[in-house]
N, C-alpha and C positions, 0 to 999 in steps of 0.2 A: 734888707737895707745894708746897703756897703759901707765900711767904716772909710770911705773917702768920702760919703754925705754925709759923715763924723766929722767934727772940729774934736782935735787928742783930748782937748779941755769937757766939752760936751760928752763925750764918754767917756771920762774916766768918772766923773760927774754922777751919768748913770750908773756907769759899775759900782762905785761906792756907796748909793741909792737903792741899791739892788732892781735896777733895771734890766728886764728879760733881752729887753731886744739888744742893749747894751754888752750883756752878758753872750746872746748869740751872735755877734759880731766879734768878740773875745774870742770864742771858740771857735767858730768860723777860719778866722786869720791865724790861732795857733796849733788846733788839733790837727793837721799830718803835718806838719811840722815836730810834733812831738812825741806822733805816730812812730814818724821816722828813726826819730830819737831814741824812743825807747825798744824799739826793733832793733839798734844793733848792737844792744843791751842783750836784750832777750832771746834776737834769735826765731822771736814765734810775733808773730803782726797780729794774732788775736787778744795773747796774751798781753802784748803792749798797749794796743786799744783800753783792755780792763783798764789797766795801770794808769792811762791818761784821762780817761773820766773818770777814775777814783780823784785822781788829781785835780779835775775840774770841780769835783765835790767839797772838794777840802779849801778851795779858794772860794765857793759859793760861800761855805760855810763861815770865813773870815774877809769876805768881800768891803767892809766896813772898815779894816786895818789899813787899807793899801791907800797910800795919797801920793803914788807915781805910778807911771804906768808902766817903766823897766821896775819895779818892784813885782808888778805882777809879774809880767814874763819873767824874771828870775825867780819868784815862789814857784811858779807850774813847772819849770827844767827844773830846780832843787827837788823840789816834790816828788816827778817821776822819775829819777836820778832813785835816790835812796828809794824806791817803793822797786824798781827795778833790782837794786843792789841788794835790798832786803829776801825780795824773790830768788834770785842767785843763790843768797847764802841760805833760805831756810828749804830748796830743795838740793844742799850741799854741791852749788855746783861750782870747780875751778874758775875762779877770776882768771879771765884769757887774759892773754897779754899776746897784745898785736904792735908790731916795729916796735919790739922793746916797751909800749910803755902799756900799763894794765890797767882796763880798764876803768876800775875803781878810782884812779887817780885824780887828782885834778885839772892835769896837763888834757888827759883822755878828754874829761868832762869839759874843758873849755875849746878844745881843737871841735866838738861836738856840735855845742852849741853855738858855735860859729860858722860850721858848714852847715847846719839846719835852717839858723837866719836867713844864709846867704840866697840859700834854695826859696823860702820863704818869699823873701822880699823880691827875687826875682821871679817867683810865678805871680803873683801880689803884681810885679809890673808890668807881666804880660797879656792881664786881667785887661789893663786899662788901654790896649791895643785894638785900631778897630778892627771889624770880626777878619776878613781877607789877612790880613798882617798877622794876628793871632794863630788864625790858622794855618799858615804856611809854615810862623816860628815851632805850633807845634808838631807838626810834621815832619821840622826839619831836627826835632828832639826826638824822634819816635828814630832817626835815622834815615829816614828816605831823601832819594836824590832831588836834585830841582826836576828833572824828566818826569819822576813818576808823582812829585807833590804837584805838577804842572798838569797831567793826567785825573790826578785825584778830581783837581777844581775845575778843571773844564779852562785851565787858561793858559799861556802861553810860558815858554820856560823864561823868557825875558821877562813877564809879568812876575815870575814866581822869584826873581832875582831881584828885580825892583822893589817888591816887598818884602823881601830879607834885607835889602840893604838901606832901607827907610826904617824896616822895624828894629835894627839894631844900632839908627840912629837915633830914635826914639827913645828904646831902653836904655841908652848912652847916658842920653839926657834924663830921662826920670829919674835913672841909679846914679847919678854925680855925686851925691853926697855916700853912695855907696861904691863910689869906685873901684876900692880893691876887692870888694865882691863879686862886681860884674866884673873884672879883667877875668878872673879867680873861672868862672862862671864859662863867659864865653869862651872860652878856651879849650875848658873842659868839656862843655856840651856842643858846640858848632866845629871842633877839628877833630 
């Protein structure tokens, strides 16, 4: 079940209730998102994985505290944040520091967790794309040209043009309250 046949109120309801399927919809929408997160922490995508179900463990286990649901999402990024940092320092490894600011910081930690969202929320709305649109947006993520994703599908490269330029009228419209994400977004992923 998709957390869009979720009303936020309905499952936050269950999460609090300790509802599985509630609780798989949680995970679902934030584990590579925090996959992500904690890889560029660590450096190692297995090792981050641990780190984000230890972190899903820790929120299971105080699932009854949380009466918002940015409470949640900011316990699971705090969470793997320091279990990351912890990691760092107890196999003595240097805090990098990239464009001047290190990691550890807060600055780090919020530039982070707002380029994860972004990613997030915009695979999250290309989910909700029908399948033809979906697949051409992720084809044209993967880097392939309109010629050879028009090849892929067996359709025309006009076809394949049409539905890039529906499906990122689409996502336009579903990300408006995300705007400067999606700008952020398409930019970086379609030029």
């Amino acid at each position: 079940m998709e957390r869009g046949n979720f009303d936020s109120e309905v499952l936050l309801s269950g999460l609090r209730h300790g509802d599985e399927r509630a609780f798989r919809i949680l995970f679902e929408e934030f584990y590579t998102a925090l996959c992500l997160f904690a890889t560029r922490f660590l450096g190692d995508s297995e090792a981050a994985a641990d780190v984000v179900q230890e972190a899903f463990l820790k929120y299971w286990d105080r699932h009854g505290d949380f009466d918002n649901y940015y409470k949640i999402k900011s316990f699971l990024y705090v969470v793997v944040r320091r279990a990351c940092l912890n990691l760092l320092r107890d196999k003595h490894v240097n805090v990098e520091v990239t464009e001047g600011i290190a990691i550890d910081s807060e600055e780090f930690f919020q530039t982070q967790v707002m380029e994860e969202e972004a990613y997030r929320v915009f695979y999250r709305t290309i989910e909700h794309l029908p399948l033809q649109m979906r697949t051409v947006i992720y084809y044209a993520l993967k880097g392939l040209k309109n010629s050879e994703i028009a090849q892929r599908m067996g359709v025309s490269e006009n076809a394949v043009h049409a539905y890039k330029k529906e499906a990122y009228k689409r996502l336009k419209d579903s990300m408006k309250d995300y705007y400067y994400l999606f700008e952020f977004l398409f930019l970086f992923l379609f030029i």
